[in-house]
N, C-alpha and C positions, 0 to 999 in steps of 0.2 A: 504494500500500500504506500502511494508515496504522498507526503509528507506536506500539506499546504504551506507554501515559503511564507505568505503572515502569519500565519500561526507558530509557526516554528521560529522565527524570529521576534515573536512576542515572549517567549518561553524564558527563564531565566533557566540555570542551571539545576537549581532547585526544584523547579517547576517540571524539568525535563527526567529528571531522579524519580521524580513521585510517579509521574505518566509511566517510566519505564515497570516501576515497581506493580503499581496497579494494571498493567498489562494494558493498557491504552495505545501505548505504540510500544514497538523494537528497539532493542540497541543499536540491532543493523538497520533499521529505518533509519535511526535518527543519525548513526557514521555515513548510510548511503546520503542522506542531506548534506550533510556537512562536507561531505569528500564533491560531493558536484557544484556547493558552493566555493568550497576553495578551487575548483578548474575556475568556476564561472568567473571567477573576483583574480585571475590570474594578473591582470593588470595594475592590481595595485603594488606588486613586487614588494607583499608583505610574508610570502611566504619564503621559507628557505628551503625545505626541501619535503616532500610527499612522505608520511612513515607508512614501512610496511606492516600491514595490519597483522600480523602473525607474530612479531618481534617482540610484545609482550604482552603478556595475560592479560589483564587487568582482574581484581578481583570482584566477584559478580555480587558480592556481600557490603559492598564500599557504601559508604553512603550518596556517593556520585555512580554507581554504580549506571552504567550504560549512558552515561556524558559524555559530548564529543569534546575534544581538548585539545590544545597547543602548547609546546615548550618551545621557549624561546631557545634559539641556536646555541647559547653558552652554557648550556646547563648539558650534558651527557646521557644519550639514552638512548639505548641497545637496535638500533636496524636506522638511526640519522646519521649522519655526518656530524661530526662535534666539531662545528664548523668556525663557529665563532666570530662570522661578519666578516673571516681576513681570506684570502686566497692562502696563504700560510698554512692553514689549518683546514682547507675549504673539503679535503676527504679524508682527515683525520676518524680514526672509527672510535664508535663508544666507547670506555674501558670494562662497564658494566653501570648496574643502577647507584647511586650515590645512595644512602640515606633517605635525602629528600625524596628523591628522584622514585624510591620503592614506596615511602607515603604517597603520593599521587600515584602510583600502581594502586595502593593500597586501599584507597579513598573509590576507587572503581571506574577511574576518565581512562576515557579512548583516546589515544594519543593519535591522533588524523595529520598534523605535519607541525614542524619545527619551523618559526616564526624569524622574521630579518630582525639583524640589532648594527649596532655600527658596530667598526674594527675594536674588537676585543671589551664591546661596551664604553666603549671611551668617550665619546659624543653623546650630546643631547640632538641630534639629527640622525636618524637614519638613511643613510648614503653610501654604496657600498663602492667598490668595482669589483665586488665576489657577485651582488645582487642588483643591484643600480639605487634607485630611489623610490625608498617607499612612498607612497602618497596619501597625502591628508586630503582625503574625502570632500572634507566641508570647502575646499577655496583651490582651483588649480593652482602650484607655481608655491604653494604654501609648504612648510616640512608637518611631517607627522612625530616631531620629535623624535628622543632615543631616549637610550640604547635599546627600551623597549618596544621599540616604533611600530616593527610589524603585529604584535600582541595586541596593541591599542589600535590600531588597524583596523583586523578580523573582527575583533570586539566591535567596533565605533559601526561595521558595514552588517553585521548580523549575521556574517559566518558563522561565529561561535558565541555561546552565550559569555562566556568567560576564559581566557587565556594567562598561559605561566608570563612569569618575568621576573627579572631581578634589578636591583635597586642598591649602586653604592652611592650615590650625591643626586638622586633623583631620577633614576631610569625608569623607575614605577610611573609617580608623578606626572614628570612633564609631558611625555606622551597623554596619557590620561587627562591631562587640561587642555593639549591641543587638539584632541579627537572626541570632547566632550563626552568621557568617562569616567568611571569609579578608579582613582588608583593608591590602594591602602597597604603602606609599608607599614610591617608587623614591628614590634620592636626589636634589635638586634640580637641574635641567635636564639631568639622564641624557635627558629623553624630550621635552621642550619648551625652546623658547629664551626661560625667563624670567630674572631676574636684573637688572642695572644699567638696561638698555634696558627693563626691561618696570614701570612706576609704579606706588607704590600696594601694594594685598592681590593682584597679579598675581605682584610680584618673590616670592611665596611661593610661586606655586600648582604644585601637580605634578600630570602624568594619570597616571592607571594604571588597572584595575580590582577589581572584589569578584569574588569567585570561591566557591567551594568548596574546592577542592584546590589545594595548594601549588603541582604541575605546572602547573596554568591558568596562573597568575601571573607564574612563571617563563617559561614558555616564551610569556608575552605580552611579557615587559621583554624578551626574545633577538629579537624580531621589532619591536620599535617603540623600541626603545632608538637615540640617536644615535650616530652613527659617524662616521669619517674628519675632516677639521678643523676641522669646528665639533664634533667631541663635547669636552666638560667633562670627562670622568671617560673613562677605559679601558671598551671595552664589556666588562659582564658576559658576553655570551653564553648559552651554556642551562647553565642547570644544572639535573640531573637527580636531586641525592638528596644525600643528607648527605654530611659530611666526618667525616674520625677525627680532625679536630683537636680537643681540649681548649680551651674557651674561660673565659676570667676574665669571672665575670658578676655583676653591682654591682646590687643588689635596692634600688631607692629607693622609699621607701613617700609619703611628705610631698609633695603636690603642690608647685610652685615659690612658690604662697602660703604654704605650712608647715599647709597644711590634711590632715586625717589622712583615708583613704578609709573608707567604710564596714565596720562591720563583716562583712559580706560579702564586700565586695571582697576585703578584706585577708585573709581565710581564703584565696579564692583565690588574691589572689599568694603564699601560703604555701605553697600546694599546688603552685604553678607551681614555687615554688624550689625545693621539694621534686624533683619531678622532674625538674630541671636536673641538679639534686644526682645522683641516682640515676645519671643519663645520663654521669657521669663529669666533667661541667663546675667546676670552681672557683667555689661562687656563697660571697659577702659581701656586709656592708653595705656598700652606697653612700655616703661621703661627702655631704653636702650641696653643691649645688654652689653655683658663686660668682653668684649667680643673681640680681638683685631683679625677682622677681613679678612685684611692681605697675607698675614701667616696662615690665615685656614686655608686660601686658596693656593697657596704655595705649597703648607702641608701636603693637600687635595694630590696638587700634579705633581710631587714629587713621591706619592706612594703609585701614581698609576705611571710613572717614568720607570721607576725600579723592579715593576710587575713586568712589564712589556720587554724592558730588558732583558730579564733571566726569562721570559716565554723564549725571546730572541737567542738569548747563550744555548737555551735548550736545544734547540734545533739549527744551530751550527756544526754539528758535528754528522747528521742527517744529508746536510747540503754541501758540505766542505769548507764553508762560510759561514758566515751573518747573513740571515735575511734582507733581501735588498728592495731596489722598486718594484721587480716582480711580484715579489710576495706578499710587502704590506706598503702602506699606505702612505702619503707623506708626514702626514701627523704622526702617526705611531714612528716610523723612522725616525722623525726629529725629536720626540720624546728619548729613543734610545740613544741616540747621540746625544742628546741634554743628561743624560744619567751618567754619562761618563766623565761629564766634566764634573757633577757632583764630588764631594770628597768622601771621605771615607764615615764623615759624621753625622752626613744627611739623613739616615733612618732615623734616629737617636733625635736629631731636632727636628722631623717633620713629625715624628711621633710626641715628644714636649710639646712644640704648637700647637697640637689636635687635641691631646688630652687637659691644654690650658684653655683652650677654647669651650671643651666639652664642658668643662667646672664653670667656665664664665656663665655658657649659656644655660644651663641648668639651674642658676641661681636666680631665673625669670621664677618657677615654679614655685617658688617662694612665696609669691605673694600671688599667682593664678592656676587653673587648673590646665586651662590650655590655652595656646600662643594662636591664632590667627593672626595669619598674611595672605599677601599673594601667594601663590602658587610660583609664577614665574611671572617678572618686570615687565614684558611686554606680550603683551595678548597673542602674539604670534608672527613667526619669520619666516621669509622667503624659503626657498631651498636654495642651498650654495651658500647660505649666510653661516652653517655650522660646517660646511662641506670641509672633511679631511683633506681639502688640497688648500686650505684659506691660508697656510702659516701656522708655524706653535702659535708666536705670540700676538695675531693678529686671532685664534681661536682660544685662548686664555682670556684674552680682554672681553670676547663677545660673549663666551661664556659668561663671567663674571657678572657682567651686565645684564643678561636675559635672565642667569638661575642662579640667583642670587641665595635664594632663599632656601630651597630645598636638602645641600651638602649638608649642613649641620645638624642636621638628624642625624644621618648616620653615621657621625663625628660622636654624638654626647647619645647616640643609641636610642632615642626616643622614637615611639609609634606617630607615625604622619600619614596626611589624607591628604589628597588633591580632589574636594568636590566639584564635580561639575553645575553648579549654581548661575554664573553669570557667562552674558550674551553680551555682543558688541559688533555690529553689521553682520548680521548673523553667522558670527561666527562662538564659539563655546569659549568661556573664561573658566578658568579652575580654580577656586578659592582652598588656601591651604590650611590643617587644623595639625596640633602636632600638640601632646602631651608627652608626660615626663616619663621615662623609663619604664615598663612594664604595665602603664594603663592602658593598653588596650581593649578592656572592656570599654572605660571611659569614652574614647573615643568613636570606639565600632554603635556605642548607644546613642551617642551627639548623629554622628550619621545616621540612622533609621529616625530619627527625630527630624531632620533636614530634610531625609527624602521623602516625608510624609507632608513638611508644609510646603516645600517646594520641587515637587516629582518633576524628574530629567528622563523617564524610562523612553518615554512617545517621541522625545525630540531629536531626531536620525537627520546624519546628514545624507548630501542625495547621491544619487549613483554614481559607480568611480567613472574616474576619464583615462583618456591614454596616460598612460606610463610615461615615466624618464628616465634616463640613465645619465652613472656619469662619465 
């Protein structure tokens, strides 16, 4: 029986769990939808590579149990390419399922293709030369951010009701603001074991997915979230819908460089306060916090310079060389030659800068329970504006400037949201929410609260257009 494409893209993940369960449709109805919509949506060059359906079980007992699903390319998983946005790695094979990677076996998703990200997640653009240029739905000529571009993509066009992705200074995020979706980074190593052990822009990274609806999100962090002696944090569990608690909420407008957001933006976090306001919440100004910027951002690129280097030492001994233009990109190149000029003390003070930043900016919580901002300074950029051929330092500064806001999460480890709330020439704005260390309930309840007075489920943008490359 096949599958009415409104209906199936009205469906949330949760929605499509229950249908499987109650026998309403198939698992394989709902893979055969999902697999003829990712041929049909080939154009948006969100996908990286087709998985074959045999490659792993999934469990038929999961709470997602018969969900179609995406992994974003950085994550490893048995019958993809562990591709990782770079021609370097672009038919590297699985090594097997990670931890993670076996809770989302676990949880019951059909794993239907592995999704675009930029070179090694580096960028807030997705722009490859393994894949080309993902595209942002709502506006030609526009990016679909990164590194989780193509994720936010499938999600934002109703491929999928919810897709994987990972998140070290904002990959969840900013995709998810510029493709007017759910995107909720978990707190850090609720859900993976990074941290002291894991080197480099890895001690940053969190998984989770883009979704649609708030339930997706949630009831994905109750099913893959850690538990028993190695979890970090108390597990969330499921949360299913607001709380009547009153929350103190601190409106920071100034990115951590002291840069002012667009005028756009900044109407919409006006409008976000506004209905915090309304909802009963205590909202104030933010404090500035005890923050210096420019060591975050320096911290920032000198842990993802010293990642990309030793990916790059690793696989000289493979080539006979150093990975050169062939294989990666000009940004990652220039990242590896800027790590050589580092000295020998730079881990040591990019890790002091991060964790003096982390104590600064954790000391907001103090007196709120959660931080809103923007999401990201300006409502949305060209493509080629993050393109890996811009320059290091002409891609540091625009960086800086556009995602200002989002690193420092996963700097000081605190759970953050990028709600899709506000609109600007019909385009989608993401209003950002981030509380302190381990509240993730907190936060996952602020959002079912939001999306009940102000629902984003109905508001899709329109059909994709031709593709670009770069």
């Amino acid at each position: 029986m096949a599958i009415p494409l409104d209906e199936y893209r009205r469906w949330d993940a949760v929605a499509m769990a229950g249908l499987v369960r109650d026998g309403h449709v198939s698992a394989a109805e709902l893979a055969e939808t999902a697999r003829g919509l990712v041929e049909a949506r080939r154009q948006l060059d969100a996908v990286a590579s087709p998985a074959d359906p045999g490659a792993v079980r999934p469990r038929a007992a999961g709470p997602f149990a018969g969900v179609p699903f995406a992994v974003k390319e950085l994550l490893a998983w048995p019958g993809l390419p562990w591709s990782m946005g770079s021609r370097l790695t672009a038919a590297a094979p699985a090594p097997g399922l990670s931890p993670y990677a076996a809770r989302i076996r676990d949880a019951g998703l059909d794993v239907v293709c592995s999704t675009t990200s930029s070179e090694f997640g580096l960028l807030g653009s997705t722009e490859t030369a393994l894949h080309g240029v993902t595209l942002n739905l709502w506006r030609p000529g526009l990016s679909a951010g990164g590194s989780s571009g193509g994720s936010a993509a499938l999600v934002a066009a109703g491929v999928l009701p919810m897709a994987h992705g990972s998140d070290a200074g904002g990959s969840l995020r900013v995709p998810a603001a510029l493709n007017g979706v759910f995107g909720f980074k978990p707190s850090n190593r609720r859900g993976e074991p990074t941290g002291p052990e894991v080197p480099g822009l890895g001690a940053l990274l969190v998984e989770h997915v883009i979704t649609r609806s708030v339930r997706d999100s949630a009831a994905f962090l109750a099913a893959t979230e850690r538990s028993g002696p190695g979890a970090v944090h108390p597990p969330v569990g499921r949360v299913t819908g607001p709380s009547s608690t009153r929350l103190r909420i601190a409106v920071l407008e100034p990115t951590l460089l002291g840069a002012r957001p667009d005028g756009a933006v900044r109407h919409e976090l006006d409008r976000a306060a506004a209905l915090c306001d309304s909802l009963g919440h205590r909202v104030e100004v933010a404090p500035a916090p005890d923050v210096e910027g420019a060591a975050v951002s320096r911290g920032f690129f000198t842990a993802a310079a010293l990642t990309v280097a030793e990916v790059a030492r690793a696989f000289a001994p493979l080539l006979g060389r150093l990975p050169g233009e062939d294989e990666l990109e000009p940004f990652t190149l220039e990242l590896v030659a800027w790590a050589a000029t580092l000295g020998p003390d730079a881990p040591a003070e990019a890790e002091r800068a991060l964790a003096g930043a982390a104590r600064g900016y954790l000391r907001l919580f103090e007196r709120c329970d959660v931080v809103l901002s923007p999401t990201l300074a300006r409502a949305s950029w060209p493509v080629g504006h993050l393109s890996p051929a811009a320059g290091r330092e002409t891609l540091v500064r625009r960086t800086e400037e556009a995602v200002g806001y989002t690193p420092i999460h996963n700097v000081a480890g605190c759970p953050a949201m990028s709600v899709p709330l506000g609109r600007h020439e019909g385009l989608p704005v993401g209003v950002h929410f981030a509380a302190r260390p381990g509240a993730d309930r907190l936060l996952l309840e602020l959002a079912f609260e939001l999306e009940a007075a102000a629902p984003w489920a109905d508001v899709r943008p329109p059909e994709p257009v031709a593709a670009g490359r770069v």
